[in-house]
Every structure is written in C-alpha cells, then in structure tokens.
Legacy VTK file of the C-alpha trace (Angstrom):
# vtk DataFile Version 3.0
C-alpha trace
ASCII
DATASET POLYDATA
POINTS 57 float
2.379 12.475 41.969
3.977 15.021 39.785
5.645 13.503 36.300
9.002 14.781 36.762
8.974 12.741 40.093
8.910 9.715 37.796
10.942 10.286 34.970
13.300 11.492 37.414
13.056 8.571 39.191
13.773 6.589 35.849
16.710 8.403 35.137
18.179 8.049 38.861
17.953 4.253 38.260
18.987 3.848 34.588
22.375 6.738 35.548
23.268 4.290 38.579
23.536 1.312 36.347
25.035 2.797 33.536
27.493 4.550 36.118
27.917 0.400 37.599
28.670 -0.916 33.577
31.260 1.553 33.262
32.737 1.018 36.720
32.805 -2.825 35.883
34.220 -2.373 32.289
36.574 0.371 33.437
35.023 2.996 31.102
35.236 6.008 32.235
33.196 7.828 30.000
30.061 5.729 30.825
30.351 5.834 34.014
30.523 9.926 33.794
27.630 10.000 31.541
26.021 7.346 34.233
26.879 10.024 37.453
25.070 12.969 35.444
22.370 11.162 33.777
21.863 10.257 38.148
22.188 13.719 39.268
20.365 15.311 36.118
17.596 12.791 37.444
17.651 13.808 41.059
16.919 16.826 40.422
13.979 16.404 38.480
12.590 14.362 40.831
13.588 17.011 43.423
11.627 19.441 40.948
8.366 17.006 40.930
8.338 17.064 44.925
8.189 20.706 44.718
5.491 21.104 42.444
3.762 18.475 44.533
4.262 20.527 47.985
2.931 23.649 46.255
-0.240 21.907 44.614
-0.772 19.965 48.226
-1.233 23.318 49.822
LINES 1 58
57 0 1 2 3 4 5 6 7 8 9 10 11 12 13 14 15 16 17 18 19 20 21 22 23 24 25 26 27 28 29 30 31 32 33 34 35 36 37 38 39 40 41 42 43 44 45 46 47 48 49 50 51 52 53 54 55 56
C-alpha cells in the first residue's frame, strides 16, 4: 500500500470533521478549509491507488 493512500486517507477523515465543527459552529471558514483539506486528501489517496495499479502490474 502506497503512502499517499494513507496520508490521504488521514486527511479525508480529519477535512470531514473539521468540515462537521464548522457546520455545527456555523463557521464558514472551517468548514471550507474542512471541504478542501477532504478533496486535497482524495486525491492523494486517488494518487496512491495509481501508483499501486502500476507497481501491481
């Protein structure tokens, strides 16, 4: 399992949370920097996956 699949996995899970705080508290700004920290993090998991797939083959 490729290291970007983890950290991107971290980041997936610590942007959805910090996206839920600022839903909760009704900041906006948090829960902005919570949907990109989540995307920023899916794609580096998507990026890990890909590097798996090419060192599978």
């Amino acid at each position: 399992m490729d290291k970007d699949r983890v950290k991107g996995a971290k980041d997936q899970a610590a942007g959805s949370v910090k996206e839920a705080i600022g839903k909760v508290t009704g900041d906006k700004r948090t829960e902005a920097e919570g949907k990109a920290q989540k995307a920023g993090g899916k794609v580096r998991r998507k990026v890990g996956e890909a590097k798996d797939a090419v060192r599978d083959k």
